[in-house]
Each structure stands twice: as structure tokens, then as C-alpha cells.
C-alpha positions in Angstrom: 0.0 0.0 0.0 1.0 3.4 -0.8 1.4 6.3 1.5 -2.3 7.5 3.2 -2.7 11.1 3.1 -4.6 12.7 6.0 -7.4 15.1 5.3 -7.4 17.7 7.0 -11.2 19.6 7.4 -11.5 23.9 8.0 -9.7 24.6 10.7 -11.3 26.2 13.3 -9.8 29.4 15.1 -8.5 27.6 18.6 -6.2 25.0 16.3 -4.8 28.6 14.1 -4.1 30.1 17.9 -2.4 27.2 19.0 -0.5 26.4 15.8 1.0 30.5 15.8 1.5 29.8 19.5 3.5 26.6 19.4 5.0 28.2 16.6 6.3 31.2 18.2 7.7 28.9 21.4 9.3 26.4 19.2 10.1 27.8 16.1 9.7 24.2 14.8 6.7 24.7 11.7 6.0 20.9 11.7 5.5 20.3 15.5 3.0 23.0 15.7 1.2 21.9 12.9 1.0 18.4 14.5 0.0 19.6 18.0 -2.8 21.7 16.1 -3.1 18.9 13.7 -3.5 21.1 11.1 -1.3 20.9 7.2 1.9 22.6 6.5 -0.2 24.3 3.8 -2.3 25.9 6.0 0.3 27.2 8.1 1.9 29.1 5.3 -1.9 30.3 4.1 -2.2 32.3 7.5 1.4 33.0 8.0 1.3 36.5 5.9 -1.8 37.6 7.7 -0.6 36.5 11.0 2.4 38.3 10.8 1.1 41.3 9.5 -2.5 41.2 12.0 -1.3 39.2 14.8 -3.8 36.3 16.6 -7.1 38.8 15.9 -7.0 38.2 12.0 -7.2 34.5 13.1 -11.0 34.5 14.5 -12.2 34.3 11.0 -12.3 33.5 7.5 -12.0 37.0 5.0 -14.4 35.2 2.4 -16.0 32.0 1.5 -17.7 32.7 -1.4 -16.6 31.2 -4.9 -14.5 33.4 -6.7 -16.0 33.4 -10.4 -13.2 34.8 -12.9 -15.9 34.7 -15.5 -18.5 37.2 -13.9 -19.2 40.4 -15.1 -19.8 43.6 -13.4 -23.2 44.7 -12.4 -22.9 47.6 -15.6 -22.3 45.2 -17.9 -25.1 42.8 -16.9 -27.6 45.6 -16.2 -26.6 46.7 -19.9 -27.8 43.2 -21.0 -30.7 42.9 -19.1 -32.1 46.2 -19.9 -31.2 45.6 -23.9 -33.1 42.5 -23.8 -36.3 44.3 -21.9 -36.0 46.9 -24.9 -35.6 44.2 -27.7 -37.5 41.3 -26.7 -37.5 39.8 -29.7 -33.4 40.0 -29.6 -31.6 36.9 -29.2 -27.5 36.4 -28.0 -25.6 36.7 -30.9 -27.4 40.3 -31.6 -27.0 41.8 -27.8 -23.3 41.0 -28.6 -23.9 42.4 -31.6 -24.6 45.4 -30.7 -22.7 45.7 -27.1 -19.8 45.9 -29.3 -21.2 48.3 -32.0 -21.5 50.4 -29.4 -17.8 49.8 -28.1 -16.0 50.6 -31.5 -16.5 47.0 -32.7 -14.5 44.8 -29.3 -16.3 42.7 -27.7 -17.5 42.7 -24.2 -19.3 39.6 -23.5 -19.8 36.7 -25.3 -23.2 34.9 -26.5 -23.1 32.0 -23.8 -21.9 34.6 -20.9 -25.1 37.0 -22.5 -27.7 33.6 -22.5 -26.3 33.3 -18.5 -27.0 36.9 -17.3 -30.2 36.8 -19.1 -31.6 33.6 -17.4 -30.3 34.8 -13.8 -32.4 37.8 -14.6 -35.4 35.5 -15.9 -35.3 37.1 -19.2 -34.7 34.0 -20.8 -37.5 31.6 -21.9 -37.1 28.0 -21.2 -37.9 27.0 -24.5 -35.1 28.8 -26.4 -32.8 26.7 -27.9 -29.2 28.5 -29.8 -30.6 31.7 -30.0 -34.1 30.6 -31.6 -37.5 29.8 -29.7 -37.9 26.5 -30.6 -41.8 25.4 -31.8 -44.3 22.1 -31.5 -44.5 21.3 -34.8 -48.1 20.5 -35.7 -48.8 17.0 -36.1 -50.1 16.4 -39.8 -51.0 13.0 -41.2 
């Protein structure tokens, strides 16, 4: 069998005390990471703040939320939502279209990142397929 690796879960704010504390007695990284059982890794994640913030800027996390590279900001989206309310009858390609008419011909969003906005804002039906509404067809025999 190969070496287990040990999972290590959040860590809460007593372990990141007692890991800067032992760390600050000791001077030895691995020990205090082993009597806080805690990973080298996160040692060196709250190292920089520690230093610079001392035990206070351990109580809590800065953020938790996912950080999306792909979202836009709230102008741009707004701009989207608000064409679409204008131009109901306009589909992706088109709100690009003209998004970048409007900036000398560069692009600003894509179609699939336009389609995304638009259906977080409920501005985009369901039944829209690639930019067209797709239809029943009628059942003739």
C-alpha cells in the first residue's frame, strides 16, 4: 500500500491560535502543525496575515464565497438585461452584436456569458434553444 494522506477539514480558530503559539515557542513549523493537527499548507496560508494582523486576524475567514473569474460587473449585466427588456425579440448573438457596435467594434461579453445573465435575470424563456424559440410542430398526417 501506498502512503495514506490525512485530510485535514477547515480549521477552526482555537487550532490557528495554537499552531501560531506553538509556533512562536518552538520555532519548529512541523511540530505546531502536529499539535494543532493542522497541514503545512495551511500554516503558510495564514502566516502573511498573522504576521502582518497578529492572533485577531485568526478569528475568521475573509471570504467564502466562490470566486468566479468569468462574472461580469453589475454595468455590464444591467446593460444586458435592460437591452433584452427593450428588444424582446433580440436573441444572443445580436446583444453581442450590438454591445460591441457600441464599443468601437471589441467585444465585451460573449453569447453563452449573454444567455447566462439573461436567465439569472429570468429574461430567458425555457424553451429557447441556440438563439431561436424553438416550436411544437403540428402533427399532420
Amino acid at each position: 500500500m501506498g502512503l495514506k494522506r490525512i485530510y485535514y477539514g477547515f480549521s477552526t480558530a482555537q487550532q490557528r491560535k495554537l499552531l501560531f503559539e506553538v509556533w512562536e515557542k518552538t520555532k519548529n513549523i512541523e511540530e505546531a502543525c502536529q499539535q494543532a493537527r493542522v497541514s503545512l499548507e495551511l500554516f503558510y496560508y495564514w502566516k502573511p496575515r498573522f504576521e502582518q494582523e497578529g492572533y485577531a486576524s485568526l478569528e475568521t475567514f475573509r471570504s467564502r464565497e466562490a470566486h468566479n473569474p468569468n462574472k461580469k460587473d453589475a454595468g455590464i449585466e444591467k446593460a444586458v438585461v435592460d437591452m433584452r427588456v427593450a428588444n424582446p425579440d433580440w436573441g444572443k448573438v445580436r446583444i453581442v452584436q450590438e454591445m460591441a457596435k457600441a464599443n468601437h467594434w471589441v467585444w465585451v461579453v460573449c453569447p453563452n456569458t449573454v444567455k447566462r445573465i439573461l436567465k439569472d435575470a429570468g429574461e430567458w424563456p425555457e424553451s429557447e434553444v441556440g438563439g431561436k424559440i424553438k416550436r411544437k410542430r403540428s402533427s399532420h398526417s
